[in-house]
C-alpha positions as CSV (number, residue, x, y, z in Angstrom):
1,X,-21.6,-16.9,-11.3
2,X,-21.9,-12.9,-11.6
3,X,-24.1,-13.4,-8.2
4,X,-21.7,-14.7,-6.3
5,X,-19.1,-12.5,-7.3
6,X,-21.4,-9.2,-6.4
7,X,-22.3,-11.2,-3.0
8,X,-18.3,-12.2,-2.5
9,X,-17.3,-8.2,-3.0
10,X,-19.8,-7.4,-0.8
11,X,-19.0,-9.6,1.8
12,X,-15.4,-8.6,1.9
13,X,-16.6,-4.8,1.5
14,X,-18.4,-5.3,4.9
15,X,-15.8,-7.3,7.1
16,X,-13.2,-5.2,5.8
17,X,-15.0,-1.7,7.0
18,X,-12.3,-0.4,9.6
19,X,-13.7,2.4,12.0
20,X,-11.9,5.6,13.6
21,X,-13.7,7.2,15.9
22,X,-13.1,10.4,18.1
23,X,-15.0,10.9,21.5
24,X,-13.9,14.7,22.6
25,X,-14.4,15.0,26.6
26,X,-15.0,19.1,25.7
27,X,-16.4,21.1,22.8
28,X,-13.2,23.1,22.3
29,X,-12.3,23.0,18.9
30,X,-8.5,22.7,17.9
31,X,-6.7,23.7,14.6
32,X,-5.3,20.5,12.8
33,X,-1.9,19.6,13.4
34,X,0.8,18.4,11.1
35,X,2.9,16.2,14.1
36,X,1.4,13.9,16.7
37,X,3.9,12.2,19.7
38,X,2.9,8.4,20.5
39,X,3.1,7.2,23.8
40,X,3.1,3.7,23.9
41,X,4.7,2.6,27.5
42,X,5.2,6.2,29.1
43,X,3.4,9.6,29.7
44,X,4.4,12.8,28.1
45,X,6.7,14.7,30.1
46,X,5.3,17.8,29.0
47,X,2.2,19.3,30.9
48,X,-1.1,18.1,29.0
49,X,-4.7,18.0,28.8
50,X,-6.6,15.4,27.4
51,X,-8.7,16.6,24.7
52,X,-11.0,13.0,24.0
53,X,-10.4,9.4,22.7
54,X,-9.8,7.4,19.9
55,X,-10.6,4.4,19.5
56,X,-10.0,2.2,16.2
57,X,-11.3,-1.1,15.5
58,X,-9.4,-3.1,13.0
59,X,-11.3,-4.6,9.9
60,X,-10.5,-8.5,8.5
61,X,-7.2,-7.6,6.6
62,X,-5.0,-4.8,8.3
63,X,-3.0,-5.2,11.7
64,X,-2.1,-3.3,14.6
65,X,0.3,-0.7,12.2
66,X,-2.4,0.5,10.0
67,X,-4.3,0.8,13.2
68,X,-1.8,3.4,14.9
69,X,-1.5,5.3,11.3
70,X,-5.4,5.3,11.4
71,X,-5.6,7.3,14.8
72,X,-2.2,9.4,14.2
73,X,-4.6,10.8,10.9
74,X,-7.5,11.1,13.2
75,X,-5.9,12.9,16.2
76,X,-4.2,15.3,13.3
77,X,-7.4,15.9,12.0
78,X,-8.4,16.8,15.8
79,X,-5.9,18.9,16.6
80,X,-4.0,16.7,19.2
81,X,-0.1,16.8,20.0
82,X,-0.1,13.0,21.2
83,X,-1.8,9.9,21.8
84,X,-1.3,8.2,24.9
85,X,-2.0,4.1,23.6
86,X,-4.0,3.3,26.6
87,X,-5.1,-0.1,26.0
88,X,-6.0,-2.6,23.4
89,X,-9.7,-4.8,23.5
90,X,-11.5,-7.2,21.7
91,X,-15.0,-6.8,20.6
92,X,-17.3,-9.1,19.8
93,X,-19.2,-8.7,16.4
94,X,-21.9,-9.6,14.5
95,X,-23.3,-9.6,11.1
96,X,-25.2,-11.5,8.8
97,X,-22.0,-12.5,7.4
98,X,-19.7,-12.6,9.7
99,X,-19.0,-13.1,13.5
100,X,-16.3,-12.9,15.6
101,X,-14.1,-10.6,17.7
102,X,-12.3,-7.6,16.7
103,X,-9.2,-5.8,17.9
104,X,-9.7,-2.2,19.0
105,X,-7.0,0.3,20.4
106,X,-8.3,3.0,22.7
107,X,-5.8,6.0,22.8
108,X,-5.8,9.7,24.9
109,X,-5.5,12.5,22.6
110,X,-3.7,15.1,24.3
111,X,-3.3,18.8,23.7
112,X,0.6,20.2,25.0
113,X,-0.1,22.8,27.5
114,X,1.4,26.2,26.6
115,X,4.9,26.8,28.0
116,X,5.8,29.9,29.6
């Protein structure tokens, strides 16, 4: 019984493993911010450079919501004023235990471009 309860745990602790990933497109650093602007149907109509992607997959139990707060914290962390969602995909994946497709979102972090 204890076996199956270690291997159950595990199980779940391995389909459950959400990932938040950040690709820059430059090796400029940026200071962390504290606000970050979604763009969901629309661009920014401030002046912008993109600064890399994000991209998060989601894991067996969370949806798309703890998916956008998942990449708002990232692009924070990256210094980005906004993510532009760009698109959502499915990815197919495989483990010993599990297999099947997961939901990813890809977004733009963008930097705002000084104003003068």
């Amino acid at each position: 019984m204890n076996r199956f309860i270690i291997l159950a745990v595990l199980i779940v602790g391995l389909i459950s493993c959400s990932t938040t990933t950040f690709q820059p497109f430059t090796n400029q650093k940026y200071t962390p911010t504290k606000k970050v602007d979604l763009y969901t149907d629309e661009k920014p109509s401030r002046e912008y450079i993109e600064i890399g992607r994000i991209i998060v997959g989601e894991d067996a139990f969370t949806g798309e919501t703890h998916m956008v707060k998942w990449a708002i914290e990232k692009a924070r962390k990256v210094g980005a004023d906004g993510l532009i969602w760009v698109r959502d995909a499915k990815t197919f994946y495989a483990t010993k235990f599990y297999t099947g497709e997961v939901k990813e979102i890809i977004f733009i972090a963008i930097k705002y471009k000084e104003l003068k």
